[in-house]
ZAROKOL-928541 format. One line per 5 residues: number of its first residue (from 0); for each residue y, x negated, z negated of C-alpha. Coordinates in nm, 2 decimals. Layout:
BEGIN
NUM) Y,X,Z ~ ... .
This chain:
BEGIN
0) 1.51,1.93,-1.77 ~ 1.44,1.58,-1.98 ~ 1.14,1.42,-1.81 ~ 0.99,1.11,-1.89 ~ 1.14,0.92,-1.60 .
5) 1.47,1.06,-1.61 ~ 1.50,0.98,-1.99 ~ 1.41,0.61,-1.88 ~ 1.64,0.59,-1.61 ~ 1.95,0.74,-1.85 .
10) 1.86,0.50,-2.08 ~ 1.83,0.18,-1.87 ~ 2.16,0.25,-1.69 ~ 2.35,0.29,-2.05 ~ 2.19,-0.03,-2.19 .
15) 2.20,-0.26,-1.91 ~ 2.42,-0.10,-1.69 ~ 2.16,-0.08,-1.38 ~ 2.21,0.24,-1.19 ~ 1.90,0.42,-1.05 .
20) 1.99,0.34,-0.68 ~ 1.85,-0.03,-0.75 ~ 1.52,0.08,-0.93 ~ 1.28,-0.03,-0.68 ~ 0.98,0.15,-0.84 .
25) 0.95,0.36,-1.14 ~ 0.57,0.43,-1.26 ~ 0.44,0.68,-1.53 ~ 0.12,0.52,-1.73 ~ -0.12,0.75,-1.87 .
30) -0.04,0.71,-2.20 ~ 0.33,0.83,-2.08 ~ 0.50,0.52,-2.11 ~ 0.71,0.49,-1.82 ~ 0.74,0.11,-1.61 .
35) 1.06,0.00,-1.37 ~ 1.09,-0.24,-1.16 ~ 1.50,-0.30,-1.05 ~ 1.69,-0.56,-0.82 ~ 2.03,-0.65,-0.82 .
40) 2.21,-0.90,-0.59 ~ 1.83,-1.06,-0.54 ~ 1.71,-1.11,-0.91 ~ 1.38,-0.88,-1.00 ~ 1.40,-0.71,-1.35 .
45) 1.10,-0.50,-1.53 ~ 1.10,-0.29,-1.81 ~ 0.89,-0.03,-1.98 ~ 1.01,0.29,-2.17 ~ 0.78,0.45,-2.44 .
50) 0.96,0.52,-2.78 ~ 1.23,0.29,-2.63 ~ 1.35,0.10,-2.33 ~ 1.23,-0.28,-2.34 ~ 1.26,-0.56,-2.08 .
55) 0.90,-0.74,-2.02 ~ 0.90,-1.05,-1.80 ~ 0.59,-1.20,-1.66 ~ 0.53,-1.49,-1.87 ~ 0.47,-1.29,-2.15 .
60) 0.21,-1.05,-1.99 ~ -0.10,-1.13,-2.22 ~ -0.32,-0.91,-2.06 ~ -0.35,-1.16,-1.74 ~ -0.45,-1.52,-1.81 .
65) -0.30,-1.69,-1.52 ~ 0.07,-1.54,-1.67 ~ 0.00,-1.74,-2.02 ~ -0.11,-2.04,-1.75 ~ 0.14,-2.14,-1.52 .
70) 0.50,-2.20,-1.58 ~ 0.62,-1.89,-1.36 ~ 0.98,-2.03,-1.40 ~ 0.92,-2.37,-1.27 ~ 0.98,-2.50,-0.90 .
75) 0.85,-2.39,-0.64 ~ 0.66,-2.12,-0.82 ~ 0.74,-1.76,-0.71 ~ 0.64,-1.37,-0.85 ~ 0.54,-1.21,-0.49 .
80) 0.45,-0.87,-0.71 ~ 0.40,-0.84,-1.07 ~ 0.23,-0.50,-1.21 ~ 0.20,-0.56,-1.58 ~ -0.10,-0.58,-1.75 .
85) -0.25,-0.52,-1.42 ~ -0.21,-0.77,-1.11 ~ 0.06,-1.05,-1.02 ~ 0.05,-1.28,-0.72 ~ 0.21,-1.59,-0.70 .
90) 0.32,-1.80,-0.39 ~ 0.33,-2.19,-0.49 ~ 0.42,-2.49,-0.29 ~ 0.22,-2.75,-0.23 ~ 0.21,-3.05,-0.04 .
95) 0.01,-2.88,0.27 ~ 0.22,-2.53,0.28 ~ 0.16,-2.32,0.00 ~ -0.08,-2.13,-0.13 ~ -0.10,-1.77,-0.30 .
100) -0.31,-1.70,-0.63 ~ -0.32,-1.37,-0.77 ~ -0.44,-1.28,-1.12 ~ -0.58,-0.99,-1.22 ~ -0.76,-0.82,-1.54 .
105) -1.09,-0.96,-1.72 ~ -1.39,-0.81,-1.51 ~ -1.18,-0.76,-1.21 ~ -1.19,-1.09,-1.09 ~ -1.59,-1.12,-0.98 .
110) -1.57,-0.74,-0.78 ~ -1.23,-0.85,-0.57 ~ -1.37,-1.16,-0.50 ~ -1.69,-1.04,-0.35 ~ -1.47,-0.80,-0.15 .
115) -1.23,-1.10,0.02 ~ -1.58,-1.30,0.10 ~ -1.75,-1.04,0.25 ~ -1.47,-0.97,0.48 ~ -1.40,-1.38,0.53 .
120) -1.78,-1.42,0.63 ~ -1.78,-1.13,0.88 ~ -1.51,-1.21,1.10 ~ -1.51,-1.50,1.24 ~ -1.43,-1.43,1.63 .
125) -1.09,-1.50,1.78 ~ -1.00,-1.16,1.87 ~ -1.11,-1.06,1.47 ~ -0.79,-1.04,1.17 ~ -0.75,-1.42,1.06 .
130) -0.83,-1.38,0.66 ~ -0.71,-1.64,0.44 ~ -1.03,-1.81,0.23 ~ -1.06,-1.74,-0.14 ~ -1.20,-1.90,-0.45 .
135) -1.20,-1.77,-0.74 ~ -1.01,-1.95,-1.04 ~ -1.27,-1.82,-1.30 ~ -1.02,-1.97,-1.63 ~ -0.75,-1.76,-1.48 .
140) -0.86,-1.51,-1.38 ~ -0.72,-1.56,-1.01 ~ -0.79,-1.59,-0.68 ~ -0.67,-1.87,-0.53 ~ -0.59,-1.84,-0.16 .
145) -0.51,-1.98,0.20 ~ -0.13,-1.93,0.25 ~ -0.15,-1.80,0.63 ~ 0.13,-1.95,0.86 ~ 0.24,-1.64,0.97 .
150) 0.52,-1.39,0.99 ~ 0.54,-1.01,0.86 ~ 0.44,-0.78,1.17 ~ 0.79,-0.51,1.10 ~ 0.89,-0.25,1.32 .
155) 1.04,-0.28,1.67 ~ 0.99,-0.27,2.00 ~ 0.88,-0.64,2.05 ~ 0.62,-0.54,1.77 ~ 0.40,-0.30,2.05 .
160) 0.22,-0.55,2.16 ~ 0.11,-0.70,1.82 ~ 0.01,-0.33,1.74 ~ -0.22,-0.34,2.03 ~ -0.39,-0.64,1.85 .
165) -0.42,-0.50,1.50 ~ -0.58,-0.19,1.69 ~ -0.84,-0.40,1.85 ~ -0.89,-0.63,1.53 ~ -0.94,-0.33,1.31 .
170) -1.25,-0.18,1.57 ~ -1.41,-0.55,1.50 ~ -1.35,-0.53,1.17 ~ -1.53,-0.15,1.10 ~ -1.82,-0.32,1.34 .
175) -1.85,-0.68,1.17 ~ -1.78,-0.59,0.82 ~ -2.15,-0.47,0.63 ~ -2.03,-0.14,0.45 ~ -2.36,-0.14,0.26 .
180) -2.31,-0.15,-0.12 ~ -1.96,-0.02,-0.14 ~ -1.83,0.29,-0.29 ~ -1.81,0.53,-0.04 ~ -1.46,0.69,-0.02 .
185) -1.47,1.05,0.20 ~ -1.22,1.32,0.23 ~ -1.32,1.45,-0.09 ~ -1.26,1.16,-0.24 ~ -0.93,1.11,-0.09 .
190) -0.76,1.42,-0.22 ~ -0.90,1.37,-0.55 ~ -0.67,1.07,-0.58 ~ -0.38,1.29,-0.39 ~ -0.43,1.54,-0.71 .
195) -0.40,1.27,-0.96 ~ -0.14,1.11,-0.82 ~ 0.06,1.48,-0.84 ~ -0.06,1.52,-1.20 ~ 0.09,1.23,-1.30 .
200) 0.40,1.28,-1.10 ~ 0.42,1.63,-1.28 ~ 0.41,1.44,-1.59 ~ 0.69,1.21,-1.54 ~ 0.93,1.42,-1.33 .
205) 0.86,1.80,-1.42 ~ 0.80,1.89,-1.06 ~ 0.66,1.81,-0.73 ~ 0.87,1.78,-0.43 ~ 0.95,2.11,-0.19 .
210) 0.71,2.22,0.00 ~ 0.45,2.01,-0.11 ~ 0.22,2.18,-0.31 ~ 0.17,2.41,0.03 ~ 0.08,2.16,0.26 .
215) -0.13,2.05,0.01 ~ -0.33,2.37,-0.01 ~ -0.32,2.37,0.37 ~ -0.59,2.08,0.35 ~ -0.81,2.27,0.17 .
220) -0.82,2.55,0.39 ~ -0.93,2.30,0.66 ~ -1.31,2.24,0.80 ~ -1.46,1.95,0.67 ~ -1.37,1.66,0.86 .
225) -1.63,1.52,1.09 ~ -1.63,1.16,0.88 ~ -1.80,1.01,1.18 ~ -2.04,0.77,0.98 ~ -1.93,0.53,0.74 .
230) -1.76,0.22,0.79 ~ -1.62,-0.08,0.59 ~ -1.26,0.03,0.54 ~ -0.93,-0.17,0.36 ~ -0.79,0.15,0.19 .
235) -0.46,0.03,0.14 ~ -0.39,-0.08,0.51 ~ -0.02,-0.08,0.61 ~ 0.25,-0.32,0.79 ~ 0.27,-0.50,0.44 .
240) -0.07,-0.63,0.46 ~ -0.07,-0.75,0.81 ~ 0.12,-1.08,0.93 ~ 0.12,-1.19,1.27 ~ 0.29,-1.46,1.54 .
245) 0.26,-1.22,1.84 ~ -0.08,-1.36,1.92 ~ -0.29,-1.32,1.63 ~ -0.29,-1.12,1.33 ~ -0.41,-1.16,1.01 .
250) -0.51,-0.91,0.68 ~ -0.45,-0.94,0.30 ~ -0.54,-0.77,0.02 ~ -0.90,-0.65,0.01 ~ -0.91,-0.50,-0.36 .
255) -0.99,-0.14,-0.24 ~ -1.26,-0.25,0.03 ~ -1.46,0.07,0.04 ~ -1.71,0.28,0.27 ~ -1.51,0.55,0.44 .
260) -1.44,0.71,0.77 ~ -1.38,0.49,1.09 ~ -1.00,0.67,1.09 ~ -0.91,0.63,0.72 ~ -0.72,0.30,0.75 .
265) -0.62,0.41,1.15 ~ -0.39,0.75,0.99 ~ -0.27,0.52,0.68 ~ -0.12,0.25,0.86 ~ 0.05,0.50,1.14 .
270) 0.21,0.66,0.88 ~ 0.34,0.41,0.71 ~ 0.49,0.32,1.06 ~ 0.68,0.67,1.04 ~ 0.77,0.58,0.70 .
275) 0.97,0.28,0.80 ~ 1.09,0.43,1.10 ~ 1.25,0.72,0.80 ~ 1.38,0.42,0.56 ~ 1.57,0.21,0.88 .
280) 1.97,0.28,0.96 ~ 1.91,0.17,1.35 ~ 1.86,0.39,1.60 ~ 1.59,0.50,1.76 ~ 1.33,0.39,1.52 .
285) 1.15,0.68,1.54 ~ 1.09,0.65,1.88 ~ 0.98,0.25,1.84 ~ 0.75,0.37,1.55 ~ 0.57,0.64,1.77 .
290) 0.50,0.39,2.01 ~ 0.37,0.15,1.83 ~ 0.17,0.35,1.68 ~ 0.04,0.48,2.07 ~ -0.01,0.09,2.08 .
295) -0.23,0.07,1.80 ~ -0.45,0.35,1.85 ~ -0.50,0.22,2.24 ~ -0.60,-0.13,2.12 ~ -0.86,0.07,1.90 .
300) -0.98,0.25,2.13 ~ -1.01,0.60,1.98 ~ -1.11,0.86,2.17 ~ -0.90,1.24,2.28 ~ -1.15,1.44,2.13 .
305) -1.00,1.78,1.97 ~ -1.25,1.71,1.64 ~ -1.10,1.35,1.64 ~ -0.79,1.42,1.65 ~ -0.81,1.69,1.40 .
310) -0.95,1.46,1.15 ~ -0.72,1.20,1.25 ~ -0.45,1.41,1.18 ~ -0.55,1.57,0.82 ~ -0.58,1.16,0.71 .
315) -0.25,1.13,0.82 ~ -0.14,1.46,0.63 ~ -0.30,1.33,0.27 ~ -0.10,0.97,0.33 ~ 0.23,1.14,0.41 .
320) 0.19,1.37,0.08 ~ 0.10,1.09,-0.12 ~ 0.40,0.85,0.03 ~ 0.62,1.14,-0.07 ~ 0.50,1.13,-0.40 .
325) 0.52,0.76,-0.42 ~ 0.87,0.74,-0.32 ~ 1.02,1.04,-0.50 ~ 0.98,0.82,-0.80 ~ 1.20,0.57,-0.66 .
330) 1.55,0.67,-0.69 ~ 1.67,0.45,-0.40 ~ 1.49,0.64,-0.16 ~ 1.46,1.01,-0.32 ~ 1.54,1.14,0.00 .
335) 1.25,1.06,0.13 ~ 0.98,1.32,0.03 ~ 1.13,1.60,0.24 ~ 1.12,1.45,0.64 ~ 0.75,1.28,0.50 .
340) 0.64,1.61,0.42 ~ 0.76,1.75,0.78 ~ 0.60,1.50,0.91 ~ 0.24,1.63,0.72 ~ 0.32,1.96,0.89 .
345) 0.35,1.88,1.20 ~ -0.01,1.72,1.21 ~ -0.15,1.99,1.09 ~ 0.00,2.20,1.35 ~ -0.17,1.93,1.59 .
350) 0.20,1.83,1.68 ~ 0.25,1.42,1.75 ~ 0.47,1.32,1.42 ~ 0.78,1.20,1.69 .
């Protein structure tokens, strides 16, 4: 069956000769249009498909002020992530380090802003997540920010430790951070977004992987899960967002602050530790990612409680089945969805995903 991603795919490997195994993303907009995002030998190409397939660079990305601003092919300027029409962020040299701005659409800017501050403001103890500071670039619509001075946290087994930390950082943070005024996000909420997500995948591939439209309907079937209060929560918290130099860590990206349960951001970033564990080639991987995991639910401090657990576990469930989503539109890593949605299953039979 022609879909709308496989008919962009087809047409962006006959016209510029870029096979799907180096299409690092591939997106479906709602008004069908489909968006790619390719590497080869270290050089970053976009490209959208609607009627036809066209090539879009940055610079020319109207909907974002700070693209029309800056010179994004100058020195010592460099795309981090580009989403177009949507966000970019920029790393740029300067004369202290560097700094990182990131643009993002009119009327965006003020609500994102407010988000990094109130985070920045709360934490302030040494055993808190260092935060980089923010100010908002009003005529470009940007942030500009702090570069931190540290290193990406990965995936071994020198990482336990700084697990441990993030574990015990993220306890200050649900304590320190005011939750008042945000958008509260339950479990409701949560697999609202899982649906739309699948809609849209529906859309742009024809189908949904095996076996996942059952373990979705296993969530349903669940008791509501205890959402033990409300608590400032990142939303988007995975090893991607945290840095670290093995004594401290630090947190980025604070455009999804919500209200939410104290174990929302605990199951996302564990799975995504079983994720990377999946998309490694060394051995034992799974192994280092169940551990470090161990590590970071120990620095947190959560408790053994069956009713925990049990919501633990069905948070983890709804981030596997949407990272299965995520990464069956990426043709590089289509293989993916299948172990990811195992690995749903066997929290739900209140097995440990190792």
């Amino acid at each position: 069956m022609t879909t709308p991603t496989s008919r962009a795919l087809h047409e962006l490997q006959r016209a510029h000769g870029i096979a799907p195994e180096f299409v690092l993303r591939a997106d479906l907009a709602r008004d069908g249009s489909v968006s790619l995002e390719t590497e080869v030998d270290g050089r970053r190409r976009w490209f959208t498909h609607g009627a036809e397939l066209s090539e879009v660079m940055p610079a020319g990305d109207r909907r974002l002020p700070l693209c029309a601003a800056l010179d994004l092919d100058g020195e010592g300027v460099r795309v981090l992530s580009w989403r177009p029409g949507r966000r970019i962020a920029l790393r740029l040299e300067t004369a202290e380090g560097f700094e990182v701005l990131k643009g993002v659409r009119r009327k965006r800017l003020e609500k994102i802003h407010a988000a990094y501050s109130r985070v920045h403001d709360a934490l302030t103890s040494p055993d808190d997540f260092i935060v980089p500071s923010v100010l908002a670039a009003t005529d470009l619509q940007a942030l500009r920010m702090q570069g931190l001075e540290l290193d990406p946290i990965g995936l071994s087994q020198r990482s336990e430790p700084a697990y441990r930390l993030v574990g015990r950082a993220l306890a200050n943070f649900q304590r320190r951070v005011p939750s008042e005024g945000l958008a509260r996000h339950g479990f409701v909420e949560e697999l609202a977004i899982l649906d739309d997500i699948a809609d849209r995948h529906v859309r742009g591939t024809g189908d949904l992987p095996t076996g996942w439209r059952g373990l979705r309907d296993r969530l349903d079937d669940l008791a509501p899960p205890l959402e033990l209060g409300f608590v400032a929560a990142h939303r988007d918290l995975h090893d991607g967002q945290i840095l670290t130099d093995g004594k401290r860590v630090g947190l980025i990206d604070f455009d999804l602050l919500t209200s939410a349960s104290p174990l929302l951001d605990l199951a996302n970033l564990s799975a995504h530790l079983m994720l990377r564990a999946l998309q490694s080639s060394e051995d034992g991987m799974q192994r280092i990612a169940v551990d470090c995991g161990h590590a970071l639910l120990e620095g947190y401090g959560i408790g053994e409680g069956a009713a925990l657990q049990a919501e633990l576990r069905a948070y983890q469930t709804a981030t596997f089945l949407r990272l299965a989503l995520v990464y069956s539109m990426r043709p590089a890593w289509c293989a993916l969805p299948e172990p990811l949605i195992r690995l749903g299953l066997r929290c739900l039979d209140d097995q440990r995903p190792d």
